[in-house]
MIDOSE-1310 file (N, C-alpha, C; in nm, 2 decimals, decimal comma, always signed):
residues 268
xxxx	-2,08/+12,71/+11,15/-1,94/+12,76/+11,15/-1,92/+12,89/+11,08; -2,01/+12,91/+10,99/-1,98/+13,04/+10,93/-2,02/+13,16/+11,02; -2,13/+13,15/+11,07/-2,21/+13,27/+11,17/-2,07/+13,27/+11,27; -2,03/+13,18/+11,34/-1,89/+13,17/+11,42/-1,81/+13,30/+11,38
xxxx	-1,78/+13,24/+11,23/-1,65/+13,31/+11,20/-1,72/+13,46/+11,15; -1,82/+13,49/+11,16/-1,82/+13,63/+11,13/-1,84/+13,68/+11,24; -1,92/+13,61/+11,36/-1,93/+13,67/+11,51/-1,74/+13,74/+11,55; -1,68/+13,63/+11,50/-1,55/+13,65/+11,57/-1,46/+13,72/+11,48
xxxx	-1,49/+13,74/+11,36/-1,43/+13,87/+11,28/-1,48/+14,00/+11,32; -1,61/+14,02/+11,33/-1,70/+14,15/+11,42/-1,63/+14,16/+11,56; -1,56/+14,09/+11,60/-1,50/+14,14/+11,76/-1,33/+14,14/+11,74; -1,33/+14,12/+11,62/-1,15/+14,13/+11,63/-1,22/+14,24/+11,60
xxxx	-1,30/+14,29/+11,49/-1,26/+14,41/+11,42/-1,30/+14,56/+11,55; -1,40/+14,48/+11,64/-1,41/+14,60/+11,76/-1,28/+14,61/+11,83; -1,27/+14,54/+11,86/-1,11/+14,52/+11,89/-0,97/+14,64/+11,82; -0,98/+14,63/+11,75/-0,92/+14,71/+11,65/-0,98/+14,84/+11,67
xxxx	-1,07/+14,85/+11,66/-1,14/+15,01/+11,68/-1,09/+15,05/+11,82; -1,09/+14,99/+11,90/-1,08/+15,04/+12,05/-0,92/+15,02/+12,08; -0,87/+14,92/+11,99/-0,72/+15,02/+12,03/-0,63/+14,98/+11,93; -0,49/+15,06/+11,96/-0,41/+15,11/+11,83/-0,29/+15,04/+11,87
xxxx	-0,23/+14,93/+11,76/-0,13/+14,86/+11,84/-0,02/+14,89/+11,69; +0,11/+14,93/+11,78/+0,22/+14,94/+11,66/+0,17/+14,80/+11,57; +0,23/+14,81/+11,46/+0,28/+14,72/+11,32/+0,46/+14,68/+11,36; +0,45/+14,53/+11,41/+0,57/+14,46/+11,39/+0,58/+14,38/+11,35
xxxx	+0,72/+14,32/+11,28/+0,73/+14,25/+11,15/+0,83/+14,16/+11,23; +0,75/+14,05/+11,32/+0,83/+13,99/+11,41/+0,74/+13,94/+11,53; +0,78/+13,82/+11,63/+0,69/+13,76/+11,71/+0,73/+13,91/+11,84; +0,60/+13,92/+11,88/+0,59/+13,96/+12,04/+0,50/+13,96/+12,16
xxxx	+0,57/+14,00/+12,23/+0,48/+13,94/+12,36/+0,36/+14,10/+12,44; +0,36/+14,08/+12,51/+0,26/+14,25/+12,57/+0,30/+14,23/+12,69; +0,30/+14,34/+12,77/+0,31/+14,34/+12,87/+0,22/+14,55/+12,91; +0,07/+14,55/+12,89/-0,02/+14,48/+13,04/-0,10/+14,32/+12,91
xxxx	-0,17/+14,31/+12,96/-0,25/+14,21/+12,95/-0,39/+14,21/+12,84; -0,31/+14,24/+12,68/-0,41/+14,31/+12,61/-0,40/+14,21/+12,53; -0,37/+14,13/+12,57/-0,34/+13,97/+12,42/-0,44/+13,95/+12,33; -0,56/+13,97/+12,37/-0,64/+14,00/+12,23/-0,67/+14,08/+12,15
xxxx	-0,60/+14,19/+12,15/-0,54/+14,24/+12,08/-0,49/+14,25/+11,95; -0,36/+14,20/+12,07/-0,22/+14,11/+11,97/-0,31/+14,04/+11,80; -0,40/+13,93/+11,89/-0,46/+13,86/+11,83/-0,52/+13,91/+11,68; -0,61/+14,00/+11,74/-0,72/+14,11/+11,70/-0,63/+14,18/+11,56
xxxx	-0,52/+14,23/+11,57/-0,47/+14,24/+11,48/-0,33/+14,14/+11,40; -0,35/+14,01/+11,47/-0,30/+13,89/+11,36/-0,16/+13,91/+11,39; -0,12/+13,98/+11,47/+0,04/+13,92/+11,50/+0,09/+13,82/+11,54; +0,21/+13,81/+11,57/+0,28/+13,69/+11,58/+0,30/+13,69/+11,70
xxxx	+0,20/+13,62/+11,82/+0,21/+13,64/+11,94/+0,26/+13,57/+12,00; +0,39/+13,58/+12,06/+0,43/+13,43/+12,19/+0,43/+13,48/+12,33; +0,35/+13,43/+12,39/+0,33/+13,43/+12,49/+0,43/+13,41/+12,65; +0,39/+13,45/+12,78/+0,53/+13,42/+12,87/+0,45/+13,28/+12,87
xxxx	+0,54/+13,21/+12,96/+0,45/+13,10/+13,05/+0,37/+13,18/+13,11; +0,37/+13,27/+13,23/+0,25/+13,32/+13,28/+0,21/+13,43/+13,26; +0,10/+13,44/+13,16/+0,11/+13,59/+13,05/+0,02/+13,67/+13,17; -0,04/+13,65/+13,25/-0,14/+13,72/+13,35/-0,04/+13,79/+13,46
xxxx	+0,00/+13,91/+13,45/+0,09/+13,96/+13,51/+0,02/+13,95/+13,70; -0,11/+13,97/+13,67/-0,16/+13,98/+13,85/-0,17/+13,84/+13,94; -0,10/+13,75/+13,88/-0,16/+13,57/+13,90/-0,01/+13,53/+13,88; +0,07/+13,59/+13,85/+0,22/+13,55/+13,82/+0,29/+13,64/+14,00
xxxx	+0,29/+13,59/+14,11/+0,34/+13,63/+14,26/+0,39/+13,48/+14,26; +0,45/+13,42/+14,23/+0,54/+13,34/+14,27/+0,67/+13,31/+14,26; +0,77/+13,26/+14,34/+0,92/+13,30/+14,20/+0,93/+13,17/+14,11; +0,87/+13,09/+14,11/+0,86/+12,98/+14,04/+0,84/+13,06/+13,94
xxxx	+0,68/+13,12/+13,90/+0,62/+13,14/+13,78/+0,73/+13,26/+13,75; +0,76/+13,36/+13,86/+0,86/+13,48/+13,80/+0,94/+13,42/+13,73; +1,05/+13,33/+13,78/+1,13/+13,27/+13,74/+1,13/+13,21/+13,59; +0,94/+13,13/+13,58/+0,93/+13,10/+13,45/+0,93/+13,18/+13,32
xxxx	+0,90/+13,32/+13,40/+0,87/+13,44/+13,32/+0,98/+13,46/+13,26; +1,11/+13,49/+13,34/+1,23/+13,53/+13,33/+1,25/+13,48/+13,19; +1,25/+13,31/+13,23/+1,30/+13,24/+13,11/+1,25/+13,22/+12,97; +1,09/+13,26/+12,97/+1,06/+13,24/+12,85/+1,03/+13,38/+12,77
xxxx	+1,07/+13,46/+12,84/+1,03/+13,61/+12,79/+1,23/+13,70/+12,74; +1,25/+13,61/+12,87/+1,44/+13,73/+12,86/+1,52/+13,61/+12,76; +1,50/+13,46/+12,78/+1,57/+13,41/+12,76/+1,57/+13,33/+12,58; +1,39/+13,30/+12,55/+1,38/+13,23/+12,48/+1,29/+13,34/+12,42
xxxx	+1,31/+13,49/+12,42/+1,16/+13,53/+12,42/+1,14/+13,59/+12,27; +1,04/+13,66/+12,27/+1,00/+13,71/+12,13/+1,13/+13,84/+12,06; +1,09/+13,88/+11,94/+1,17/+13,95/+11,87/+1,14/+14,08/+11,99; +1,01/+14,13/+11,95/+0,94/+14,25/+12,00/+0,88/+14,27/+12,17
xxxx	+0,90/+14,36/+12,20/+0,78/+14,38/+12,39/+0,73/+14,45/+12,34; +0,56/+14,46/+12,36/+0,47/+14,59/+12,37/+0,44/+14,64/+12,53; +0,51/+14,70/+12,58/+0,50/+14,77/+12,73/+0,43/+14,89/+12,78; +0,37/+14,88/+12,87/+0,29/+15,00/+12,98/+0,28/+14,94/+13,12
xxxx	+0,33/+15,03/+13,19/+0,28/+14,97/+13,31/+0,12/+14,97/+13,35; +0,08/+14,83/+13,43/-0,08/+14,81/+13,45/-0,04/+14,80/+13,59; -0,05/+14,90/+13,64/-0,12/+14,83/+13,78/-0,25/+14,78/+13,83; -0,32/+14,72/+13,91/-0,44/+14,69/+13,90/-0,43/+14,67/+14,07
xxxx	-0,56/+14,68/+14,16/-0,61/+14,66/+14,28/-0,50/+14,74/+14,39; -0,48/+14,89/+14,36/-0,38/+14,99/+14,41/-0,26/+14,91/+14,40; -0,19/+14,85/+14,32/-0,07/+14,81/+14,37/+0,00/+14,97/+14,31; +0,11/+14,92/+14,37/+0,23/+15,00/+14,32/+0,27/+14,97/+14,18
xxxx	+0,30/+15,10/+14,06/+0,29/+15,08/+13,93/+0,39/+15,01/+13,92; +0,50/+14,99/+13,95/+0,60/+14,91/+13,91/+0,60/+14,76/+13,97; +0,48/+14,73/+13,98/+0,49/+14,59/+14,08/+0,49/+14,47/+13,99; +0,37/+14,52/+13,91/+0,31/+14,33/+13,77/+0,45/+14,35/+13,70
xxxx	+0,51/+14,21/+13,70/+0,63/+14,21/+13,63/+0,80/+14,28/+13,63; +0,75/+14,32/+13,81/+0,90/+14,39/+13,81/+1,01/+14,36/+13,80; +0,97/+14,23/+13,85/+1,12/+14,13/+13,83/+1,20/+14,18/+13,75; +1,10/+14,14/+13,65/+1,14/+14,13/+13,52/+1,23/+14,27/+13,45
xxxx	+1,19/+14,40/+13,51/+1,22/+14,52/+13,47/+1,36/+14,56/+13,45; +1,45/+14,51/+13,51/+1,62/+14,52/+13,46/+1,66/+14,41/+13,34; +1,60/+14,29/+13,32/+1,61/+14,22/+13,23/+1,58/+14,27/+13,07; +1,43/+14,35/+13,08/+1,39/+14,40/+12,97/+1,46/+14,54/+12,94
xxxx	+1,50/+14,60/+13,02/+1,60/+14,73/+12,99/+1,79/+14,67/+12,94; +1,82/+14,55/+12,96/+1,96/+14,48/+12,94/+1,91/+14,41/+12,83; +1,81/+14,38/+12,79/+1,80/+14,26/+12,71/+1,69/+14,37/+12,55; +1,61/+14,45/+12,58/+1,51/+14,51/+12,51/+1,54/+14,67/+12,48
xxxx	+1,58/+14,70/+12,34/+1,61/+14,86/+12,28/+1,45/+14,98/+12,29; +1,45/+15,08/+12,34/+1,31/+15,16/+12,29/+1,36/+15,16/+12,14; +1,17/+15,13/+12,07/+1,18/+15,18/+11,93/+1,08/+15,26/+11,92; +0,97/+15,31/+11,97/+0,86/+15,41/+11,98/+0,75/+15,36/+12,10
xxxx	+0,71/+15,52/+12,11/+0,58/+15,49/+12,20/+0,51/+15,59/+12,15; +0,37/+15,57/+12,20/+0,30/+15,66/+12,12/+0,17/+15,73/+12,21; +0,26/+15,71/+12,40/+0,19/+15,77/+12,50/+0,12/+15,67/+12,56; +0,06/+15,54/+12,52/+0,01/+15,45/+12,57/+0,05/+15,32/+12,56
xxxx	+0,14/+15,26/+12,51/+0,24/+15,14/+12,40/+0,39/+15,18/+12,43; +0,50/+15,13/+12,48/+0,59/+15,14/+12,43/+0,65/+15,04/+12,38; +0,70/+15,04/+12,20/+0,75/+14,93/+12,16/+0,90/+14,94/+12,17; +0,91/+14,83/+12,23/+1,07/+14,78/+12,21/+1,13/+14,63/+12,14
xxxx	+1,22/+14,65/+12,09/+1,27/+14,50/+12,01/+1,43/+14,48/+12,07; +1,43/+14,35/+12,08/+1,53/+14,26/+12,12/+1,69/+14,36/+12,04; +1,80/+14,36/+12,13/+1,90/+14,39/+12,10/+1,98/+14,29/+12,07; +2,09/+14,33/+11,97/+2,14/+14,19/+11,88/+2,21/+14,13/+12,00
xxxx	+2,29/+14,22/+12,11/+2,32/+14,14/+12,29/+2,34/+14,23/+12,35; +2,26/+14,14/+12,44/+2,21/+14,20/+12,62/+2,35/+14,29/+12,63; +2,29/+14,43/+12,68/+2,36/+14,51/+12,77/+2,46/+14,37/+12,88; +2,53/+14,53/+12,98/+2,61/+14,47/+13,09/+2,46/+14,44/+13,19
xxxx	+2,49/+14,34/+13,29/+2,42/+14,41/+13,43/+2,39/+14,50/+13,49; +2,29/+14,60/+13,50/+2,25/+14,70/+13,53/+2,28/+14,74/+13,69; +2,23/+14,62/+13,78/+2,21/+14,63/+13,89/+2,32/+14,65/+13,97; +2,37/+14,73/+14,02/+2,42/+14,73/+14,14/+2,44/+14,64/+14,26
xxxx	+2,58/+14,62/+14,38/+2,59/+14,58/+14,46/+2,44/+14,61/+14,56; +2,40/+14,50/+14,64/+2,30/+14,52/+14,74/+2,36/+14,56/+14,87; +2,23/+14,67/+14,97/+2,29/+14,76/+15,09/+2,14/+14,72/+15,11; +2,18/+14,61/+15,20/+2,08/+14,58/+15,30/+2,04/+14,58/+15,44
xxxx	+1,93/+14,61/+15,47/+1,87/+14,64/+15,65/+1,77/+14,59/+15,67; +1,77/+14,57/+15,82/+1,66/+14,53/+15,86/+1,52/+14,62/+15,97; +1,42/+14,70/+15,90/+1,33/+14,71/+15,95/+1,23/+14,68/+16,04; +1,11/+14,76/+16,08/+1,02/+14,64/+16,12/+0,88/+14,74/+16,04
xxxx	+0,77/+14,64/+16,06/+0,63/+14,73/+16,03/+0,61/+14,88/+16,14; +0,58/+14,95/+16,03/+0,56/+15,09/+16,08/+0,65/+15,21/+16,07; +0,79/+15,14/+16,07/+0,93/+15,21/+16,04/+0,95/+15,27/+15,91; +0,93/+15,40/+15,89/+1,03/+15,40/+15,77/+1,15/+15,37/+15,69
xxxx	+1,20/+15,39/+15,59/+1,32/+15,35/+15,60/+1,36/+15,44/+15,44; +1,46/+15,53/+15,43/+1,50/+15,58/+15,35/+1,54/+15,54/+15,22; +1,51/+15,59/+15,10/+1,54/+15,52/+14,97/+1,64/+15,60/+14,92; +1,77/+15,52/+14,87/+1,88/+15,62/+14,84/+1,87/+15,66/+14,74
xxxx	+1,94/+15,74/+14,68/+1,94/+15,88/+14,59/+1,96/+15,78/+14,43; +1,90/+15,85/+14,29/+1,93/+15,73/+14,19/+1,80/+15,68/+14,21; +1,79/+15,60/+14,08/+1,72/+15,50/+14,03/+1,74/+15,35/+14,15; +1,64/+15,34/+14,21/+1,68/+15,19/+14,31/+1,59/+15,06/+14,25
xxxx	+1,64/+14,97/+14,29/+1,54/+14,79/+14,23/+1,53/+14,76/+14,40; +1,46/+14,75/+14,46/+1,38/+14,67/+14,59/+1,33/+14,59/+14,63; +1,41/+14,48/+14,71/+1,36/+14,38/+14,74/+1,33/+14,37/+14,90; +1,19/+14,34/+14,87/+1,15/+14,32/+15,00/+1,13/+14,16/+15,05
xxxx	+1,17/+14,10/+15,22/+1,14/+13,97/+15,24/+1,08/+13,97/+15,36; +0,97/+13,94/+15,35/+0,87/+13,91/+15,48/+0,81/+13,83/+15,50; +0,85/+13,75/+15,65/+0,82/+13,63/+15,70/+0,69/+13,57/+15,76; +0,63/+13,54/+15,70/+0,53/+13,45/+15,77/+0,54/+13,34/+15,91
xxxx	+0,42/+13,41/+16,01/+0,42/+13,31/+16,08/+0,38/+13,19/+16,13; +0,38/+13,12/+16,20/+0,33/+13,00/+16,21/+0,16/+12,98/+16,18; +0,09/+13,11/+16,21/-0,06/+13,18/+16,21/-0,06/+13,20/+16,07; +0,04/+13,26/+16,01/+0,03/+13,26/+15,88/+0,05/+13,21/+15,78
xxxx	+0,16/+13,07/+15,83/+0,19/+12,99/+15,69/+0,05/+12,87/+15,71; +0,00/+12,91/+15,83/-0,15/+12,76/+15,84/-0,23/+12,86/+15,74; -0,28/+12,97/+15,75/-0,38/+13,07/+15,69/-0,32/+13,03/+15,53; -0,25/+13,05/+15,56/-0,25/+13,04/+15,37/-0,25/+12,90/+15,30
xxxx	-0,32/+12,81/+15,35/-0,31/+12,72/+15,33/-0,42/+12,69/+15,28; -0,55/+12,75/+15,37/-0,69/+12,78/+15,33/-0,73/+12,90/+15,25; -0,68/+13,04/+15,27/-0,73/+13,17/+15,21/-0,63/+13,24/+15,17; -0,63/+13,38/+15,13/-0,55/+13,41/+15,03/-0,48/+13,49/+15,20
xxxx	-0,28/+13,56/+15,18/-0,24/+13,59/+15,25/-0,33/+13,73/+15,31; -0,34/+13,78/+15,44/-0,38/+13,87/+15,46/-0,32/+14,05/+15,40; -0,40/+14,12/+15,41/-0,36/+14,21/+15,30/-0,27/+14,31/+15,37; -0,13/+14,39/+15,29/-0,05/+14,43/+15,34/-0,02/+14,57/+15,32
xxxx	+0,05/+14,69/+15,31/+0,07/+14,79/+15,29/+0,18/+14,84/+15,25; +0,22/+14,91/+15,15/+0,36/+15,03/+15,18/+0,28/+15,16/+15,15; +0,34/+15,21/+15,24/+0,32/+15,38/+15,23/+0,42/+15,47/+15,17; +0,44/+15,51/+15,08/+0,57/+15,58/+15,02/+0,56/+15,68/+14,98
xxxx	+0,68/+15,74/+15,02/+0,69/+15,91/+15,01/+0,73/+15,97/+14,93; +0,68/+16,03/+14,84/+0,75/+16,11/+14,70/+0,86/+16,22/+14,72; +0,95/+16,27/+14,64/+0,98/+16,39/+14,67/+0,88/+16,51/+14,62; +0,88/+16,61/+14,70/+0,77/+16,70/+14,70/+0,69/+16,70/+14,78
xxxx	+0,67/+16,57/+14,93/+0,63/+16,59/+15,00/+0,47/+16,48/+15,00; +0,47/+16,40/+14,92/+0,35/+16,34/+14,87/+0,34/+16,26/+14,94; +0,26/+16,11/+14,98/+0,28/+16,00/+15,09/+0,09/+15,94/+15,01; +0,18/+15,83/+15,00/+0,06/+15,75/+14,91/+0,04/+15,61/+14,98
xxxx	-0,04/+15,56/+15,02/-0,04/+15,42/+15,06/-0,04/+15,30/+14,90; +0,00/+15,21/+14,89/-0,03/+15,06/+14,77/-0,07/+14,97/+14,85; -0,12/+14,92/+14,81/-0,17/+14,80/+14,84/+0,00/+14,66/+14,78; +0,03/+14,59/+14,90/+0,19/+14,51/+14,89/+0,16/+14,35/+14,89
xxxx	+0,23/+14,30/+14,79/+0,23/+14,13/+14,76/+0,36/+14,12/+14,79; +0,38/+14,08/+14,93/+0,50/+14,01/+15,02/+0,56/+13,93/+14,89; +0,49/+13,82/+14,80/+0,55/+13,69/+14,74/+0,64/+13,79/+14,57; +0,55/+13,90/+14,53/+0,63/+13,97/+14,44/+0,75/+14,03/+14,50
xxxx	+0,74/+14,12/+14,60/+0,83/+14,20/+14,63/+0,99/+14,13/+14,68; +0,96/+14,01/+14,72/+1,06/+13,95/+14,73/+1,14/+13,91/+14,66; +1,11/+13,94/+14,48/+1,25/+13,87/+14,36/+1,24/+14,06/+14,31; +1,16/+14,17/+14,39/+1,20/+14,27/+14,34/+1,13/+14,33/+14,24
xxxx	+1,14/+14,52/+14,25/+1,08/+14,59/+14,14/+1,09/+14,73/+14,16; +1,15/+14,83/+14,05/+1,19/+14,95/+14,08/+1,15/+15,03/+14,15; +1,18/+15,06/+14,27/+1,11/+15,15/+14,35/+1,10/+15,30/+14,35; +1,20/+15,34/+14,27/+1,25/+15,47/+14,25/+1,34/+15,49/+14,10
xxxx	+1,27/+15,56/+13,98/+1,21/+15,69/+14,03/+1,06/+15,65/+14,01; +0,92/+15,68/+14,01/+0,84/+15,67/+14,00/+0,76/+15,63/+13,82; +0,75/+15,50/+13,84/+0,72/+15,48/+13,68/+0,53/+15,44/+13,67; +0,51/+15,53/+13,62/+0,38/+15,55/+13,55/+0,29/+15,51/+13,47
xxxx	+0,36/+15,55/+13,32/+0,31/+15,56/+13,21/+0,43/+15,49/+13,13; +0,37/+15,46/+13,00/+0,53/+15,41/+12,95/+0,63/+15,52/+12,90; +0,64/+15,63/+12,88/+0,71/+15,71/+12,86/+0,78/+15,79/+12,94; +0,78/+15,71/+13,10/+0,86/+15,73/+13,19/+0,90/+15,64/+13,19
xxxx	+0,89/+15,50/+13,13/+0,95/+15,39/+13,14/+1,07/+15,40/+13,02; +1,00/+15,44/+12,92/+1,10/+15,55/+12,83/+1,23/+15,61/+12,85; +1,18/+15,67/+12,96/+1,30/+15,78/+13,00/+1,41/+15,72/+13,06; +1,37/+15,60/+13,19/+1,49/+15,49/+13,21/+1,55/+15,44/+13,09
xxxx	+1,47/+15,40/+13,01/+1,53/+15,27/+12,92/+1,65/+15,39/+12,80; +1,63/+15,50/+12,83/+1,74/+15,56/+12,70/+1,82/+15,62/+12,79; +1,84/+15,59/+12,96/+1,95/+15,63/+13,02/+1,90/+15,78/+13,08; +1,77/+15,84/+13,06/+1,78/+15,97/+13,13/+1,61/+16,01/+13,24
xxxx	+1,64/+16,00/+13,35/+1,53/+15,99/+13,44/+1,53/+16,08/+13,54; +1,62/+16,18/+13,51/+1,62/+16,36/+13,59/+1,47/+16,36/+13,61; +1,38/+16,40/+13,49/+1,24/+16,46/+13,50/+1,16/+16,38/+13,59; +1,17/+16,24/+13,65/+1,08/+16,13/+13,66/+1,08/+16,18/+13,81
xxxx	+0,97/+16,19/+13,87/+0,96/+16,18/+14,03/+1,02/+16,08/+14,10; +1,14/+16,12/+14,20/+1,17/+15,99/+14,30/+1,08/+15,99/+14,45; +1,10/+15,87/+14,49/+1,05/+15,81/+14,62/+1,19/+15,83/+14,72; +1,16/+15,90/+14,82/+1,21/+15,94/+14,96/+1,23/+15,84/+15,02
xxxx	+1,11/+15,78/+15,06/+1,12/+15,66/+15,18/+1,00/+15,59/+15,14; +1,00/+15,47/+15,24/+0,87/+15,39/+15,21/+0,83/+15,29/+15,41; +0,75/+15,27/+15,38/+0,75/+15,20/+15,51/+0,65/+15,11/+15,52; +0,59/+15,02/+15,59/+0,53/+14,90/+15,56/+0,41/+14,85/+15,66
xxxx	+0,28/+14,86/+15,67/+0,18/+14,91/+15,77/+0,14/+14,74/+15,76; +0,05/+14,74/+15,86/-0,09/+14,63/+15,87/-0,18/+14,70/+15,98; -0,27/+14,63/+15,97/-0,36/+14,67/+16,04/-0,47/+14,56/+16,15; -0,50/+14,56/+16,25/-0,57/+14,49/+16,30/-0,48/+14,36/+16,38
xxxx	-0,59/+14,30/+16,36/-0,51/+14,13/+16,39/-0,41/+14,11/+16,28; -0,38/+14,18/+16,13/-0,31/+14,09/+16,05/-0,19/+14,11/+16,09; -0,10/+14,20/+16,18/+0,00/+14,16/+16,26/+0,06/+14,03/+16,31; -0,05/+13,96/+16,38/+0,00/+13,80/+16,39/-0,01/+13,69/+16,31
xxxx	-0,01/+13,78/+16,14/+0,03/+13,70/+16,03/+0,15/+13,74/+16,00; +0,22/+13,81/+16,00/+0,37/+13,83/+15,98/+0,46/+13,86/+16,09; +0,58/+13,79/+16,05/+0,68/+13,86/+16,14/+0,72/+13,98/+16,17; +0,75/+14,03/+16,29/+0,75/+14,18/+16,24/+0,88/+14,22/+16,22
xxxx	+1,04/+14,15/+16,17/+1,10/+14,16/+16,10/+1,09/+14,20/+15,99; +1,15/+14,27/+15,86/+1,13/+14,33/+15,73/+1,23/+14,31/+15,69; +1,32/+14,22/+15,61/+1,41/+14,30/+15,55/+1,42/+14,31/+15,37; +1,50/+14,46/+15,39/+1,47/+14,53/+15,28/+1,62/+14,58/+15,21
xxxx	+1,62/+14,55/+15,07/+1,74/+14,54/+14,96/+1,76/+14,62/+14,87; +1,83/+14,72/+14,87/+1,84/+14,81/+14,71/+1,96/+14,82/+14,68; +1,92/+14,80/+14,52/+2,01/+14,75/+14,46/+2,00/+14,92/+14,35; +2,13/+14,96/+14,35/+2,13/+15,07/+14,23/+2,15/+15,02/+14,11
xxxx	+2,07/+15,10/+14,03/+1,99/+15,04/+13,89/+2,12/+15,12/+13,81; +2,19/+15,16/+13,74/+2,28/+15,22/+13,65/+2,23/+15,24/+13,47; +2,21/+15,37/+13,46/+2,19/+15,41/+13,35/+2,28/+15,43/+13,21; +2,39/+15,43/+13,28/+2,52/+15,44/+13,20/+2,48/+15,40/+13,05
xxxx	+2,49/+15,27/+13,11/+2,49/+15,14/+13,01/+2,39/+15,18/+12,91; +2,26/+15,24/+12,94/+2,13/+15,24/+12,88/+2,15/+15,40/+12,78; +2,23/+15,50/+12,82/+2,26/+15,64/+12,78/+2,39/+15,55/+12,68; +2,44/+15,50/+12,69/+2,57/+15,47/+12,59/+2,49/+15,38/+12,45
xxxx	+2,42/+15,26/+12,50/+2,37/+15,21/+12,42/+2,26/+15,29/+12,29; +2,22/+15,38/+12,32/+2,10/+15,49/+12,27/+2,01/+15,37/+12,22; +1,96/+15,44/+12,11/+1,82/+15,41/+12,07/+1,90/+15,37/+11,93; +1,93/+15,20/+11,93/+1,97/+15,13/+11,80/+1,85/+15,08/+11,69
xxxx	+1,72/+15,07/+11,71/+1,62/+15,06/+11,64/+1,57/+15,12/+11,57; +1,59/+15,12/+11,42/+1,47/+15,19/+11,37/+1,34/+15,20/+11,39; +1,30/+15,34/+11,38/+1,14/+15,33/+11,40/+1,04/+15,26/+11,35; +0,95/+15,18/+11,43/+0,83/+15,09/+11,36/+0,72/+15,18/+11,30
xxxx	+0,67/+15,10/+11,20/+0,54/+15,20/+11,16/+0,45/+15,12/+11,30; +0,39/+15,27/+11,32/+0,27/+15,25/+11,41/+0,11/+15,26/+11,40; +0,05/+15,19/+11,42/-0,10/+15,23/+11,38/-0,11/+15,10/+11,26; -0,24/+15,12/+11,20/-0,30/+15,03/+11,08/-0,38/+15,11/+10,98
């Protein structure tokens, strides 16, 4: 038991060498997926129900997210966006991304970390009325002007709801267009995109997540259009109906509110 506990003190303490996590004086949660960490440096970690942002595509588990993170959740968020296997950066956890901007103040970031702590009460509703259409695969379809939240719903077919019964759904695409002329393909999870996740302006790093959350996202690259590919046979796994939801995100609320948090010490 002792060799144990020094093997596992030797790996917090690498842990700690390899990365730099604010000092909060209060329970919180992470969001990418660095919980040992958290650990590594002895905070007070509560966890979502589904702390694995790439394994959380369901709206059950979203849903569960919602509740144990917006509703019941920690003092503090440690935030970056992770995307992982080309998704689109705003995908792991987008749901959740107007909740944590109504519900969570910036207190610092330090370029790779952005910490935020719980506001004494939630902002208004951020989101906007929905202006919905219906596309199909291959179609573009224009992203309006402003900060947009997007929901996409795509139907499986009879080929497809058997397939998924045995293997995972077949793999899908958006192609989306920057302003400036850019056109990127992601890799697309039909089951996330359907409860939604910012599509515009282009969030990165957390200090463009930053720039939403204090109300100002001039600098931030927007997305023009987006449109929605397959390839092959995986056509006669989806409908080739699309439809597609944006909702305007409103900064007002987030520029009036400012930055109510004192600064945390950062570092150890």
């Amino acid at each position: 038991m002792a060799q144990w506990r020094l093997v596992k003190q030797e790996g917090w303490a690498r842990l700690r060498e390899a990365q730099d996590i604010p000092h909060v004086d209060g329970s919180v949660d992470v969001i990418p997926s660095i919980q040992s960490s958290l650990l590594a440096y002895g905070l007070d970690y509560r966890p979502r129900y589904s702390f694995a942002g790439d394994a959380t595509y369901t709206r059950r588990l979203i849903e569960a997210n919602r509740q144990s993170l917006i509703e019941h959740g920690p003092d503090f968020l440690l935030f970056a966006p992770s995307p992982i296997d080309d998704w689109f950066p705003a995908f792991a956890e987008g749901a959740l991304w107007p909740d944590i901007l109504r519900d969570y103040a910036p207190v610092s970031d330090d370029g790779k970390l952005l910490l935020l702590r719980r506001r004494p009460g939630p902002l208004a509703n951020l989101l906007g009325p929905e202006v919905s259409r219906t596309i199909s695969f291959g179609r573009a379809v224009a992203v309006p002007e402003g900060p947009q939240f997007l929901r996409v719903k795509i139907r499986k077919t009879l080929l497809g709801r058997l397939s998924a019964v045995l293997f995972h759904p077949p793999a899908t695409w958006m192609v989306v267009g920057f302003d400036g002329g850019t056109v990127r393909g992601f890799r697309f999870v039909p089951a996330m995109a359907e409860t939604g996740f910012l599509i515009s302006p282009s969030i990165v790093t957390s200090r463009d997540f930053l720039s939403v959350a204090e109300g100002r996202a001039g600098r931030l690259t927007s997305v023009s259009g987006i449109s929605f590919e397959l390839s092959g046979l995986v056509r006669y796994f989806y409908d080739s109906q699309i439809e597609v939801s944006f909702s305007p995100l409103s900064l007002e609320p987030l520029r009036r509110a400012g930055v109510n948090s004192a600064p945390a010490e950062t570092g150890r």
